[in-house]
N, C-alpha and C positions, 0 to 999 in steps of 0.2 A: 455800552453796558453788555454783561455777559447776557449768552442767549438760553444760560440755563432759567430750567423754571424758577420764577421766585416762592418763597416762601412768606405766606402770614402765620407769626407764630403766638399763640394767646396761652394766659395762662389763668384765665379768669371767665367765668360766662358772660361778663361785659365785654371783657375782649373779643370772646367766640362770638356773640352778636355782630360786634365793628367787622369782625372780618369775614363771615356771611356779607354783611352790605357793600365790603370793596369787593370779593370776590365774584359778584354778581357783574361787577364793571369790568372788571378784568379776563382777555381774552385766553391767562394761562398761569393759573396759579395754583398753590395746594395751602391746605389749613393744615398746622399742625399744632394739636392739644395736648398740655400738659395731664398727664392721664388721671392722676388724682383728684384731680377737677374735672376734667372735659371727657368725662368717659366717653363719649358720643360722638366723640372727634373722628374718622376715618383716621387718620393718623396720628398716630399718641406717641409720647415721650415721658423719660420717667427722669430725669437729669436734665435739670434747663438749662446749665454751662456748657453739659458735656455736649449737650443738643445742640448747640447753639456754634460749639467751635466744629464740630462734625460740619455742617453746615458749610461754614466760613471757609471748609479746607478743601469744600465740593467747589467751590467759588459758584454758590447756589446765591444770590441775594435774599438781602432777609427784611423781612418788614415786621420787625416787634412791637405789639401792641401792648406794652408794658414800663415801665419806666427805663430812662437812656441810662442809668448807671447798670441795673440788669444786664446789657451786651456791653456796654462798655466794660464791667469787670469781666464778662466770659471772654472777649476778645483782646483784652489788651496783650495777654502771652504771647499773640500770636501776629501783633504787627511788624510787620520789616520791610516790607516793598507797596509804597502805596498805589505803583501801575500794575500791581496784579489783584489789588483786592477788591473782591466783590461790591454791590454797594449794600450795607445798611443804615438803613433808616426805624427808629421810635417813632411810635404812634401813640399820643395823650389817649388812654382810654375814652375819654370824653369825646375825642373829635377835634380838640383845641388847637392842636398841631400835629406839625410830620416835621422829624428833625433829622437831617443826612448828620449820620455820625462818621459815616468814611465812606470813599468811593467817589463822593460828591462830585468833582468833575467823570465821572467813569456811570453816571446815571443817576445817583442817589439826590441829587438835587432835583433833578425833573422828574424823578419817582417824588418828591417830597412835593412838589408842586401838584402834580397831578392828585395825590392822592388829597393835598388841601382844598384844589377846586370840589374834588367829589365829596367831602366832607361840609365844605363850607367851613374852612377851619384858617388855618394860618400855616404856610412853608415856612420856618426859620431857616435859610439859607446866610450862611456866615462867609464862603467864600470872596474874598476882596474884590475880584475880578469879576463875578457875574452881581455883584451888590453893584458895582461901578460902572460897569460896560452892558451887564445882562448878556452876557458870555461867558466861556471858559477855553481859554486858548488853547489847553491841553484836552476840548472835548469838542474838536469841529464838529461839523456836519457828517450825518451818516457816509460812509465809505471813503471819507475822507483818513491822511493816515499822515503820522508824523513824524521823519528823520529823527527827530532827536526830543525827546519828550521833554529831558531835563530843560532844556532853555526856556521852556515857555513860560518859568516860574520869572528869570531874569526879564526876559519882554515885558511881563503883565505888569513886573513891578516900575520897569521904564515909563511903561500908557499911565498908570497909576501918578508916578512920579510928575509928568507932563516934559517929561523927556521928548526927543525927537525921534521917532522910532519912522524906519521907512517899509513903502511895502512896493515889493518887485512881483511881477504877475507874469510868469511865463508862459501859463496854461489854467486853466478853470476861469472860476468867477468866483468874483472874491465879498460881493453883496454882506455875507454874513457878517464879514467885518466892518464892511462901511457903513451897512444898514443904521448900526448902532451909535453912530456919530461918533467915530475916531476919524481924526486927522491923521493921515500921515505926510512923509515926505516919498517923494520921487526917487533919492537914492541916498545912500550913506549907511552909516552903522552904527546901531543895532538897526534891525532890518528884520521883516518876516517875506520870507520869501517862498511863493507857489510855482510849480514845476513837477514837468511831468517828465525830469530829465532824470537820469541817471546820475544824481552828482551828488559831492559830498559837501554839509554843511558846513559854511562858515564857521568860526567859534561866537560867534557874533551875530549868529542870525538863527532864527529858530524856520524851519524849513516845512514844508506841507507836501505833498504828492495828493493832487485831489480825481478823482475816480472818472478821468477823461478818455481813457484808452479803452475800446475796445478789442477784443483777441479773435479773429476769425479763424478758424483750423480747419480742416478735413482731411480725411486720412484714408485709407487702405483699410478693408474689414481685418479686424483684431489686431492694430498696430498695438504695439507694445507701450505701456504706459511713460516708460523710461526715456523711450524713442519721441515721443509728443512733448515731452515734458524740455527733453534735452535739448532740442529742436524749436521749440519756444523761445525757452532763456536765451540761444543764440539769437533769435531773432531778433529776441528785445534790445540784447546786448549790442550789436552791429549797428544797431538805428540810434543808440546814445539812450535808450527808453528805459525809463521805472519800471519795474515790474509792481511795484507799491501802488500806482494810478491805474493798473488794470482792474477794470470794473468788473467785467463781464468777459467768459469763453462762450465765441456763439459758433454756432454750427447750422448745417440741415436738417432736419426731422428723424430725415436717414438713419443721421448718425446717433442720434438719441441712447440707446443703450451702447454705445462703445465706451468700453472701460476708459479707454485711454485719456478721453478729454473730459471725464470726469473726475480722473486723478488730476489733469492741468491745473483744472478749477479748484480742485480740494487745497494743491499745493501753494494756489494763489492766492486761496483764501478767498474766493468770488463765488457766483452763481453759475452753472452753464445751463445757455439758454440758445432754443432752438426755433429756428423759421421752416415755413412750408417753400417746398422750389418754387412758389409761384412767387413767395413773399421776395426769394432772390431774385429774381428772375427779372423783376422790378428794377433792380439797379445795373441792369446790363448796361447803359450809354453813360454809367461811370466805372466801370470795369476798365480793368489797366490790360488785363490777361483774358477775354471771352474765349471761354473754350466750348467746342461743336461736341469735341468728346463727350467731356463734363453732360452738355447738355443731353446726350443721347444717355448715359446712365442716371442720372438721376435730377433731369429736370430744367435746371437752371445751366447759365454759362457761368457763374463762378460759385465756387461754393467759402473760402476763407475769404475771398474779398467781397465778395456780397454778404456774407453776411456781416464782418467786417463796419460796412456801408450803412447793413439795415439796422443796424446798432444806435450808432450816430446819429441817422437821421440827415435830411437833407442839407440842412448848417452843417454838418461837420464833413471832413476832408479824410483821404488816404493818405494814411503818412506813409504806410512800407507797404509797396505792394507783394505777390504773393512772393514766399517764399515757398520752396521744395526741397523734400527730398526721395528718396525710391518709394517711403510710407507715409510723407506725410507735407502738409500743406498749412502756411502761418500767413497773418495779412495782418498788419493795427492800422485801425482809424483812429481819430479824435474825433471828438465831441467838442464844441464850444461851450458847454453847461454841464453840469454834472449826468451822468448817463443811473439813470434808474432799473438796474436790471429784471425787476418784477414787473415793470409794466412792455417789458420787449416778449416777442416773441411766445412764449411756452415752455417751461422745466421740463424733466421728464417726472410722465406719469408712476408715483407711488401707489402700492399697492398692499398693505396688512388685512392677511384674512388673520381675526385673532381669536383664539379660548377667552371667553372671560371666568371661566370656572364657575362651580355650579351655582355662584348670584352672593356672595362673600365680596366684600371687598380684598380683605384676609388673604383669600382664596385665588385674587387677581395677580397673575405675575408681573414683575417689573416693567416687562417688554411688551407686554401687553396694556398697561397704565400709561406710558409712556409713547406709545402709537396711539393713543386714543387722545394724548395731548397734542401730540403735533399733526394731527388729521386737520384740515380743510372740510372733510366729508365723511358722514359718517354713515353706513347701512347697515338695515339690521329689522328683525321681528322688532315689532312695538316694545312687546317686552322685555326683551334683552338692552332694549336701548336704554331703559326707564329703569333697570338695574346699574347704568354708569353716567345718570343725569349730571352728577356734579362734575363729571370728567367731559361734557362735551357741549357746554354751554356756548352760545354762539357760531357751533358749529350748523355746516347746513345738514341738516338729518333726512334721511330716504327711508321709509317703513313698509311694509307689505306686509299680509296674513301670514301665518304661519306654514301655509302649502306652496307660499311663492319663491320657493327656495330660488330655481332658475332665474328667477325676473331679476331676486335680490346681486344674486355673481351676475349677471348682465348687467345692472347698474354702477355696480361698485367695478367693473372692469372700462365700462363706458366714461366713468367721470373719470379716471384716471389715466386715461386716454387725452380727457382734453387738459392735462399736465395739475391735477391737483393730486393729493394725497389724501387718500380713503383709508377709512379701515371698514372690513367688512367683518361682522360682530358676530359671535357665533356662541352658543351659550357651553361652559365644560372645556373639552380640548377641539380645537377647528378642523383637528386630522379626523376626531374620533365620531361617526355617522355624524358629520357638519359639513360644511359650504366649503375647503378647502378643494376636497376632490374634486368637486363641481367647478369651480372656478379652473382649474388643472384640465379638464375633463372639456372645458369650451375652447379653452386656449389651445387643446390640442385638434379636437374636430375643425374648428372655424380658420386655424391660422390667418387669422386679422393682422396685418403691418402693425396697426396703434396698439394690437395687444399687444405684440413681439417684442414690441421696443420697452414693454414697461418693468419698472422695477418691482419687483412680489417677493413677498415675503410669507413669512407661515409664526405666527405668534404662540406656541404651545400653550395651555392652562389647564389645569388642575379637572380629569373629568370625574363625571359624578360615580364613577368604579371608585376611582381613587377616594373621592370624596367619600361614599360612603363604609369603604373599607377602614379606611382612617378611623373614624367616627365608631366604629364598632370594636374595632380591634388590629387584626390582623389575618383575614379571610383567604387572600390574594397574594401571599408570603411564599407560596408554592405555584405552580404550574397551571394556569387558569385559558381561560378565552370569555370573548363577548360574542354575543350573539342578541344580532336586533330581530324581535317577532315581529314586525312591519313588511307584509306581502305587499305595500305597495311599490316597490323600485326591486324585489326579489321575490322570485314564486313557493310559493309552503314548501313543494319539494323540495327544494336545496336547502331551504330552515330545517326542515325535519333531516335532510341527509346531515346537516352540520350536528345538529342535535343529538343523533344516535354516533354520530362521532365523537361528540363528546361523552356522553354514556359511555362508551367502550374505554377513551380515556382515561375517564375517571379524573377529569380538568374539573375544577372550580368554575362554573358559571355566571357570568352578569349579563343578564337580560336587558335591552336598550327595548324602550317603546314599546312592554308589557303589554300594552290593550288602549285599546280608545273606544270610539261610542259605536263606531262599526265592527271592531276588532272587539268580539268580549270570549273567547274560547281558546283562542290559541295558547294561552297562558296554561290551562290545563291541560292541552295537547305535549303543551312541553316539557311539563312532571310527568305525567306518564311516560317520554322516551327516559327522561331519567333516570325514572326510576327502578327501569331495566339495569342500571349498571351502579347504583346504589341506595343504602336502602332507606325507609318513610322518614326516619329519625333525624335524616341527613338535616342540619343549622341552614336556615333560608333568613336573611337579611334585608328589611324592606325599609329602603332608606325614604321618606318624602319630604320635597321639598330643601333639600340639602345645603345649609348656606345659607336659609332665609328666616325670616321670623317665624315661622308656621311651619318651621322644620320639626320632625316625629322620627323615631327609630324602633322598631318591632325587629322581635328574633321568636319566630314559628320553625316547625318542620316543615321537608317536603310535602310529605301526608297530608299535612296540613291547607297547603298553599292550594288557593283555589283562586277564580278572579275576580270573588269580589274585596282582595288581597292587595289589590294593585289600579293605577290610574296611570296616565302619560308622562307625572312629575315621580313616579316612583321609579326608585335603583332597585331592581331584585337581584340578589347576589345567593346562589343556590352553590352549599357546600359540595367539596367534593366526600369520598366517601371517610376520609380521614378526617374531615373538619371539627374542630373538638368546642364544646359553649362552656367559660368558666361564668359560672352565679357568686359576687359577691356581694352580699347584702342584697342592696337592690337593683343593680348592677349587674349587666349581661355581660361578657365578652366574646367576641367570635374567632377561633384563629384555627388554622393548617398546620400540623409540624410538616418541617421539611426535611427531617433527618438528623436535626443535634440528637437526639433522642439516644440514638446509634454513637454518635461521636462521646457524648457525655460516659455512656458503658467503661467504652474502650479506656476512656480517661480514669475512669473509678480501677 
């Protein structure tokens, strides 16, 4: 099944009810509401077809909670290859059933079951082969992969038939088929044949490559990804080996952020996953190759064939020992059972500090909706957490007070260390006075190994400047700056020298963190340097709460602004001296020209 998010899509408040109750079982889904109905939906749509084939062409899976002729007329335009389509499944508004309308061996049958069990309902599964066997030849086992997809339809219908169909086992385990009480024969044709060789299919035989090889590598700091990659393939190639049955690219801890062997992985379509030197180190009196070098730079005496080794596991064997070349080092084992690459070793540690913007879903970027689906972990103020509940259900959640900024980037840098994916939640933009710097700001004081090696990212979002400039108009259109009055991580002098620099400016200003219950003055310190450089009249813009239900928008003067004006959830956005207020009706606007004014003349 595709690893995109799936979709529940309703078009009714019975539906939007059913898909709250599945959504709450499922580790990664989104709702989306037809909006003429489901105003309340985070995600709305105004075209069910057009929805719906958008969808299908993301190869998003979809679970419609609506009648099967509904997708069935949006999709039929768009059928032509059924090994690339998504799965959809119909859901009886009632609960009655879950019907795979396509996909069905590619997931949409075991989504339709699952979703039956949590229902209490009924799978209508139509496929021949999993009604007959409770399988689908064209849907092995996870990482398991198949030569030639088309035959498996000719096989099924042989078992079906009580033909004589044989099974050849060169490599894996083949449980899944026998489990189910097939006979086969010893040898002949039609045939299903497992192998973890490099060969080409019969016409006659439908072929498997099942996920037995592991790929050891090590390399030279910043081998070139081309060089890993090219250096592999030979490897495989020269041993007679699938590249289709490699599981896993494993390595040392070391090598953890090296591009190169996570292009290998990307290119093989696998995980790479990583051991400590001690974890190699472990299988030195099966080393082909112990090196004293090796072991004096980083620990163990092999690094591609130990890990290789620790892949496998004790049952399975080296098939190629190492290979070399000036950058770079290859080794494959087997496994006698399918190799599970989530439970070896350790990923490398992910890392999203992200904006969620100022508490909008609206307002939440892609990238940042999207890190908070595929996190493991999630840190953050209680409240910012509790503004993205529906996005991180199941996840393990880390909270602190609002002063524990440091403790929060020490957490979210620690768990990501021991190889999961964090996001660490930041409210507005994460660059803008948030946890981004901070996190930057440890990794470079502490130079920790397990930070070094992790993957970090920076997720932009919508800050509450933006936010509230939006919202009013167009304030910020011209030459501006922010300026936080929080003396606690910066001394009032430097505030006030920024402040009379601005004044001289004559910038646009937004104030970050106005006053609190200790801070109630500086708010008025800061209109007076202003107002040295323009004058009482100047448009002041006091956004609160921005993005939320309890959100207010006020347009006062400088003159005016004093601080019982402002709290810690207000945006104050103080004009510069050209900021002009248009009154329509009941309606404020706030904006800066920036010079058309000038241009428009020349044009007349």
């Amino acid at each position: 099944m595709t690893n995109k998010t799936p979709v529940l899509l309703c078009l009714s408040q019975g539906g939007y009810q059913l898909a709250g109750e599945l959504a709450t079982a499922m580790d990664d889904v989104e709702i989306h509401g037809l909006k003429k109905r489901l105003p309340e939906c985070a995600i709305t749509f105004e075209n069910t077809i057009a929805h719906v084939q958008s969808l299908f062409r993301q190869s998003r899976p979809i679970i419609g909670i609506c009648a099967s002729g509904i997708l069935i007329r949006a999709l039929a335009p768009l059928l032509s290859d059924k090994w690339v389509e998504p799965p959809v499944v119909a859901v009886a508004e009632d609960a009655s059933c879950a019907v795979p309308l396509l996909g069905g061996h590619h997931g949409a049958n075991e989504l339709s079951r699952w979703i039956a069990d949590i229902l209490e309902g009924a799978a209508a599964i139509t496929t021949a082969g999993e009604l007959s066997f409770g399988l689908a030849l064209d849907e092995p086992p996870r990482g398991w992969r198949i030569a030639n997809p088309d035959q498996a339809k000719d096989i099924a219908a042989a078992l079906l038939n009580n033909d004589a169909v044989a099974l050849e086992e060169e490599a894996g385990e083949s449980s899944w088929l026998k489990d189910k009480g097939l006979s086969f024969e010893h040898e002949g044709f039609p045939r299903i044949r497992i192998s973890d060789r490099s060969v080409q299919p019969d016409g006659n035989e439908l072929l498997y490559h099942p996920p037995v090889l592991a790929l050891g590598v090590g390399c030279e700091r910043d081998c070139p990804a081309e060089h890993m990659i090219d250096h592999a393939l030979k490897t495989l190639e020269s041993a007679g080996l699938s590249k289709e049955s490699v599981a896993c690219v494993v390595s040392v801890d070391v090598k953890t952020d090296e591009a190169c062997v996570h292009a290998l992985a990307e290119m093989l379509g696998v995980p790479a996953r990583f051991f400590t030197p001690q974890e190699l180190d472990a299988q030195q009196p099966r080393l082909k190759n112990p090196s004293d070098v090796v072991y004096k730079e980083v620990g163990c005496h092999g690094v591609a064939e130990g890990a290789a080794l620790a892949a496998v596991g004790g049952l399975g064997e080296l098939l190629v020992e190492k290979h070399k070349t000036d950058k770079a080092t290859c080794a494959i084992a087997r496994s006698p059972v399918d190799i599970q690459p989530e439970a070896l070793g350790r990923g490398q540690g992910y890392l999203s500090v992200i904006g969620i913007g100022p508490g909008s879903d609206e307002w939440r970027s892609p990238q940042s909706t999207q890190a908070l689906r595929e996190a493991t972990d999630v840190v953050g103020y209680g409240l910012y957490l509790d503004l993205v509940e529906d996005l991180i259900v199941g996840k393990e959640r880390h909270e602190s007070g609002l002063a524990n900024e440091e403790r929060r980037a020490r957490i979210a840098l620690d768990l990501a260390a021991e190889g999961k994916r964090v996001c660490l939640v930041c409210s507005g933009d994460a660059g803008i006075y948030a946890l981004a710097t901070l996190a930057f700001e440890l990794l470079d004081k502490e130079d920790k190994p397990e930070w070094n090696r992790l993957k970090i990212d920076v997720a932009p979002g919508i800050s509450a400047l933006q936010a509230c400039a939006a919202r009013i108009g167009a304030p910020i259109n011209h030459d501006f700056c922010t300026i936080s009055l929080s003396d606690l991580l910066t001394p009032w002098d430097d505030i006030q020298r920024r402040l009379k620099a601005a004044a001289d400016g004559d910038f646009v200003v937004a104030f970050y963190n106005p006053r609190s219950k200790r801070r109630v003055t500086q708010i008025e310190k800061a209109r007076d340097i202003l107002l040295t450089g323009r004058p009482a009249s100047t448009p002041v813009v006091l956004g609160r709460n921005l993005g939320r239900a309890t959100e207010s928008m006020e347009v006062i003067t400088l003159g005016e602004l004093s601080s019982d004006h402002a709290d810690m959830l207000t945006m104050v956005l103080v004009g510069s001296s050209q900021s002009r207020v248009i009154e329509r009706g009941v309606k404020k606007w706030v904006y800066t020209p920036r010079g058309y004014e000038k241009k428009m003349k020349v044009a007349s």
